[in-house]
N, C-alpha and C positions, 0 to 999 in steps of 0.2 A: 334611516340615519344612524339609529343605536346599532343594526347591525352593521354598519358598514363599518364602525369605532369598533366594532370586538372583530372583525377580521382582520382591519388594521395592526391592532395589538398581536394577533395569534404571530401575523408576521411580525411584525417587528423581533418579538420572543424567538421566535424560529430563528432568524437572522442573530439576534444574539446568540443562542446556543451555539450557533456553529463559529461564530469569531472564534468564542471559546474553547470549543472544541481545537480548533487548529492553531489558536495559540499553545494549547496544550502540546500536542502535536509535537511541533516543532521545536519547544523546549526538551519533552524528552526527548527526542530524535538526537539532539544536538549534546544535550551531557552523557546519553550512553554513549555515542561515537568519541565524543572528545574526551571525555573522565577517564575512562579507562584505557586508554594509549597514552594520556600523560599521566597514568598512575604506573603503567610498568615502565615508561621511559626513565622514570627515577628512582622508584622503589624494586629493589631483587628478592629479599627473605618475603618468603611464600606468608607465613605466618604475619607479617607486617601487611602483606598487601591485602589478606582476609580481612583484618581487624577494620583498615583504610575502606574497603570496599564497601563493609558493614557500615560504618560510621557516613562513607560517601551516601548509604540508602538509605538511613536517616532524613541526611540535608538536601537529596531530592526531594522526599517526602513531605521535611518542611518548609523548602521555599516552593515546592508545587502548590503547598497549601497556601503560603503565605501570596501567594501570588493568585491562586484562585481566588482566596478573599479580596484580594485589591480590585483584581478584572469581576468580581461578582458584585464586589460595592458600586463601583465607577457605573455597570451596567445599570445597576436597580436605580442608581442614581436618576441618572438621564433618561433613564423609564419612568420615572415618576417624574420626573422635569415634565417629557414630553403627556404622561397623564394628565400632569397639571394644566397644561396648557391646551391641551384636547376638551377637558372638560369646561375650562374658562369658555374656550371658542363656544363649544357646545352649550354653554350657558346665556351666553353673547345670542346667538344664533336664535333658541327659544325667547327670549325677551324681545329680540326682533320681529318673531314670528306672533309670538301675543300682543304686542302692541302695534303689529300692522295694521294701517286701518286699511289695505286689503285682503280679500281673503286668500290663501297659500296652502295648497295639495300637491302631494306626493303623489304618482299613482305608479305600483310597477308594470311590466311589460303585457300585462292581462288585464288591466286597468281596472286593478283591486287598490285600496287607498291607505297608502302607508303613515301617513300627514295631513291633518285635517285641523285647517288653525281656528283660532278660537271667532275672527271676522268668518268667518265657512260656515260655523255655527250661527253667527246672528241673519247671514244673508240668507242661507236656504232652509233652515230649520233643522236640521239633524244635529246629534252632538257629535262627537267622535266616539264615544263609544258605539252609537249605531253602525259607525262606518268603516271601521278600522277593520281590514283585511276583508273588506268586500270589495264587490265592483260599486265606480261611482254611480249612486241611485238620481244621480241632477239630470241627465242626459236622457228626455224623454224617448218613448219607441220611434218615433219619427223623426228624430236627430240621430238615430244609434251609426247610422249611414257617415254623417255629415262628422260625427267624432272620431269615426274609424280613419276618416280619408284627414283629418287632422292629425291623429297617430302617427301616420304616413309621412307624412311630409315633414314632421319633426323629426321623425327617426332618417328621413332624408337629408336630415343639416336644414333643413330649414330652420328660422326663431321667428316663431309668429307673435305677433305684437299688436293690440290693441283692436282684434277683432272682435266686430259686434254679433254675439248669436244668442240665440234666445233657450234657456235651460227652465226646470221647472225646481218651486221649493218643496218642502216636504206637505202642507198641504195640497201638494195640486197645481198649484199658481203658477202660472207663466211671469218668468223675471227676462230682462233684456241685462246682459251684461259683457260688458268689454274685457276680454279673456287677451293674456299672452302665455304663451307656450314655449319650455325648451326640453333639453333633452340632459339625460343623469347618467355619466359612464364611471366605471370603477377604473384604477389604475391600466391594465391592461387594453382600456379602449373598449371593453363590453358597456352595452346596452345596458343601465338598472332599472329604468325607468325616465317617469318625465314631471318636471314640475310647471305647475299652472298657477297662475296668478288673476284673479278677477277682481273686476269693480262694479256695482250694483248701479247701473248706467240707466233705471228704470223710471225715475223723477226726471234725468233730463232727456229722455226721448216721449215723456208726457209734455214735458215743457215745450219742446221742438215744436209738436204733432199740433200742442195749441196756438201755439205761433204761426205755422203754418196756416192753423183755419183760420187764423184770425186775418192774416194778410189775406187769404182766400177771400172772405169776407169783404175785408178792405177791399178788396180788388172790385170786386162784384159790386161793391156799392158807388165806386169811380165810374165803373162799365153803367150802372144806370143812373147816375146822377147826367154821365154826358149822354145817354141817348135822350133824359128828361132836357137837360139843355137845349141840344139837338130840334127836338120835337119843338119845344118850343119858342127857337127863334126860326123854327121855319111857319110853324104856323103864325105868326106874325107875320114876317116879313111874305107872307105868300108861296111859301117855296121857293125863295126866290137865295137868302143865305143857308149856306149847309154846311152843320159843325164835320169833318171827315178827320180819316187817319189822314198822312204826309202818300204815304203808297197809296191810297185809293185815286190820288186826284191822279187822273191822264191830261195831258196836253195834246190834243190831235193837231194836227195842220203842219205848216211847212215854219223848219225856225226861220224866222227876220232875225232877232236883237236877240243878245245874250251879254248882258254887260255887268258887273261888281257898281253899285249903287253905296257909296261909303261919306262921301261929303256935298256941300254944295255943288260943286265944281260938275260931278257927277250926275248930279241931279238936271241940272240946265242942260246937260249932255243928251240926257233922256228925253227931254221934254223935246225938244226939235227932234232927234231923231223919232219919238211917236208921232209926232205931227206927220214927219213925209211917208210913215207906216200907213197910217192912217189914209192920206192924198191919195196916195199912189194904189191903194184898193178901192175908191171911190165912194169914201164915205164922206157923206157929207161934211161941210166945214165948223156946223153948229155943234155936231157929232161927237167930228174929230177932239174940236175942244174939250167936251163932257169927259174921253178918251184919257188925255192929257190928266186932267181933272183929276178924277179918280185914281188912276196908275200912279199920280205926284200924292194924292193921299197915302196910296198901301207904301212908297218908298220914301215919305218924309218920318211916317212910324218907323221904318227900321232904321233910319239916320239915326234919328234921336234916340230911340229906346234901346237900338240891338248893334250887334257889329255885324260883318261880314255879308252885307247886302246884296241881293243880286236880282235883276230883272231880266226874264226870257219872257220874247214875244214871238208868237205863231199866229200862222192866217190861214183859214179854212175858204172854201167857196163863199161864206156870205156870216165870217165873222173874225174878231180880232181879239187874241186872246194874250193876257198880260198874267205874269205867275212873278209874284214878288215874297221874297223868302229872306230867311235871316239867321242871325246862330246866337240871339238871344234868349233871355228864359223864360217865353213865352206866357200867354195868359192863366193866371189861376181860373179853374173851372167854376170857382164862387165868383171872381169877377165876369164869368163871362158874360151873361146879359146887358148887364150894365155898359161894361165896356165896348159892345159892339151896337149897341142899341140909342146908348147916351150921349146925347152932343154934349162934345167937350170934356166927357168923362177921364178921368187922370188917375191912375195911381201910380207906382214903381213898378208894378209888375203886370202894366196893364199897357197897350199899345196908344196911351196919350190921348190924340183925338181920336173921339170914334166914329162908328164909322156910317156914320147920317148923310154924308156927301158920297162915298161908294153905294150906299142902299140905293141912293136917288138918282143915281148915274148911270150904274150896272145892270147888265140884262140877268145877270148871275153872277153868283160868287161863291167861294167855294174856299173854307178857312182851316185849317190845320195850325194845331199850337202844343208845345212841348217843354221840358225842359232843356230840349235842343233846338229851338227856333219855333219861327214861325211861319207856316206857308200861305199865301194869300192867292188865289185866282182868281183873274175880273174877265167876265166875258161880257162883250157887247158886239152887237147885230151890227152888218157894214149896211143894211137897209131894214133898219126896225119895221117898216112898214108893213112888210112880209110876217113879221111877226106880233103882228099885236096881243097885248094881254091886258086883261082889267087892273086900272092902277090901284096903286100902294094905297090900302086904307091909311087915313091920319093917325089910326090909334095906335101908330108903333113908334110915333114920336114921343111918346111917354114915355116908353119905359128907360 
C-alpha cells in the first residue's frame, strides 16, 4: 500500500515537471519570436534598440521568474492538497483495517505478505512482524495445492467469496475459516497482488457438527422407540397389527373401489358398495358385515380426525383387502399404544376411537402414520376357515 503512495507521487511530480517545463517552453518561444519583430518594427537607432533589447532580457528574466513562482506555488499547492488527502484516505483505510473484526491480507504475486491486520494476529497467531515480506505461513503443506489453484482463478477475474477451507495457526491447530478473495492491479492493469479477507468460522462449524449428532441421535432414538412400539403391539396383538413405513405396505389383488371418503354422504356410499364387494366374492354374509365394520372404523377416523380420505379395495383368490389413508397429522409415537390398543382412547392428535373393533374384526392390519397422514390396511380372509389361528388373548384389552 505505502508503496504504491510513493510511486503515485514520483508520477504525479513527473507529470508536473513537464506541464512546467512546456509552459516554459512556450512562453519563451513566443517573446523571442514576437519581442524582437515589434522591437525593430518601431525602433531604428541601433543604440536605442541595444539598450530596449537589454532592458527586454531583464523583463523576460523577471516575469519567467515571476511566473515560475506562481506555476511552482499553484503546483506545491495542489500537491500538498492531494497529500493531504492521500494520507487522510490512507489513515481512513488503516482504522478500517485495525478495527476490522475480520481479518485482512495483502499478499503479492509470490504470496509473500504485504498486510497483515491486527484480527490475522488474534486469529492465527503470528504478529506481523513474523510475516511481513514472507510467504503466507497459514497454508498448511497439504493445502499449498488447493491455494495455488485459488491464485489462479483470482488472477482469472474470478472474486471468491465466502469459501470454507481449512488453514492452520501458528501452534499447529487446524482452524475452519470462511476466506473471500480478490484481485490488486496498479493503474496500467498490472497484477500487484491480491487481498484476502477471513472469518474464524471454527465455533460455528462445532456448533453445526453437534447439531448434527444430536439430530443423529434424535433420529436414532425415533428409529428405536418405533421398532419398541412395533415390537410391542405385535407381540400383543399376536402378530396380527404391524407398525410399517407408508412404502412398505403392498396392496396385491385386482382394484374393486377406489373412492375419496370426506363426509357422511361418502361414508354410506362405501358401505353398500363393500357389501356387494364382499357378495359377489363369496363371503359369507356374517363376514361380509365384520368387512363393513371395520373398513366404517378405519374411514369414520379419517372423517373426523383428518381430511382428504380415501379408500382402495383389492381381491385376491381368497381375500379382501381395504387400505384407508388420509392427509392428517397422523399419530404421536407416545400416543401410539394407547391409541391403537385403548377402546375409546381420544386425543387431538390421535385417530379418536381406537382400534378394538378392527383388532377383533381383522385377519391383519397393517398401520402407517405421519406428519403427512395416515395409512390403514384391513385384511380379511373370504373363507377364514382355511385359515385358522389361535385367538386373541384377552390381555390386550387392557392396555
Amino acid at each position: 500500500m505505502d508503496s504504491y503512495l510513493v510511486e503515485e507521487r514520483a508520477n504525479e511530480a513527473t507529470r508536473a515537471a513537464l506541464r512546467l517545463t512546456a509552459i516554459y517552453v512556450l512562453v519563451g518561444v513566443a517573446w523571442i519570436a514576437l519581442s524582437d519583430r515589434l522591437l525593430l518594427s518601431v525602433v531604428r537607432d541601433p543604440a536605442l534598440i541595444s539598450n530596449v533589447q537589454t532592458a527586454k532580457g531583464w523583463v523576460f528574466v523577471v516575469a519567467t521568474g515571476v511566473l515560475f513562482y506562481w506555476l511552482s506555488t499553484r503546483e506545491l499547492s495542489r500537491r500538498v492538497t492531494i497529500e493531504r488527502s492521500l494520507r487522510e484516505s490512507n489513515h481512513r483505510l488503516r482504522a478500517v483495517i485495525q478495527a476490522s473484526p475480520l481479518a485482512i491480507t495483502i499478499l503479492d504475486t509470490e504470496s509473500r505478505v504485504l498486510l497483515w491486520s491486527p484480527m490475522a494476529e488474534r486469529i492465527f497467531g503470528w504478529s506481523s512482524e513474523e510475516v511481513l515480506g514472507k510467504r503466507i505461513p497459514t497454508v498448511p503443506p497439504e493445502r499449498i495445492g488447493e491455494h495455488r489453484e485459488l491464485l489462479r482463478r483470482v488472477q482469472s477475474g474470478e472474486v471468491i467469496t465466502n469459501l470454507e477451507v481449512r488453514r492452520v495457526r501458528k501452534d499447529g491447530s487446524p482452524i475452519e475459516i470462511d476466506l473471500s478473495m480478490g484481485l490488486i492491479r496498479d493503474d496500467a492493469g498490472n497484477v500487484e497482488g491480491f487481498i484476502a479477507v477471513y472469518s474464524d468460522i471454527s465455533e460455528r462449524k462445532r456448533a453445526e457438527q453437534e447439531l448434527a449428532d444430536a439430530s443423529d441421535r434424535l433420529l436414532q432414538a425415533e428409529v428405536e422407540k418405533k421398532h419398541f412400539y412395533h415390537e410391542v403391539i405385535r407381540a400383543v396383538t399376536q402378530d396380527k397389527l404391524h407398525l410399517v413405513d407408508a412404502d412398505e405396505i403392498e396392496q396385491p389383488g385386482e382394484l374393486i373401489l377406489d373412492r375419496s371418503v370426506n363426509s357422511l354422504d361418502d361414508f354410506a356410499a362405501l358401505r353398500a358398495e363393500l357389501r356387494e364387494v364382499a357378495q359377489s366374492s363369496g363371503m359369507e354374509q356374517a363376514n361380509a358385515e365384520d368387512l363393513v365394520l371395520m373398513v366404517g372404523e378405519a374411514v369414520t377416523n379419517a372423517i373426523k380426525h383428518a381430511s382428504g380420505g380415501r379408500c382402495v379395495v383389492t381381491t385376491t383368490d381368497d381375500q379382501i383387502i381395504a387400505r384407508v389413508s388420509d392427509c392428517g397429522t397422523g399419530i404421536q409415537f407416545a400416543s401410539l399404544p394407547a391409541s391403537v390398543l385403548t377402546a375409546g382412547f381420544s386425543t387431538k392428535v390421535s385417530l379418536g376411537m381406537g382400534y378394538t373393533i378392527m383388532l377383533q374384526l381383522a385377519d391383519q392390519i397393517r398401520l402407517a402414520t405421519g406428519p403427512r397422514g395416515t395409512v390403514v390396511q384391513l385384511e380379511k380372509w373370504i373363507h377364514p376357515e382355511k385359515h385358522l389361528r389361535p385367538p386373541l388373548p384377552a390381555s390386550w384389552r387392557h392396555f
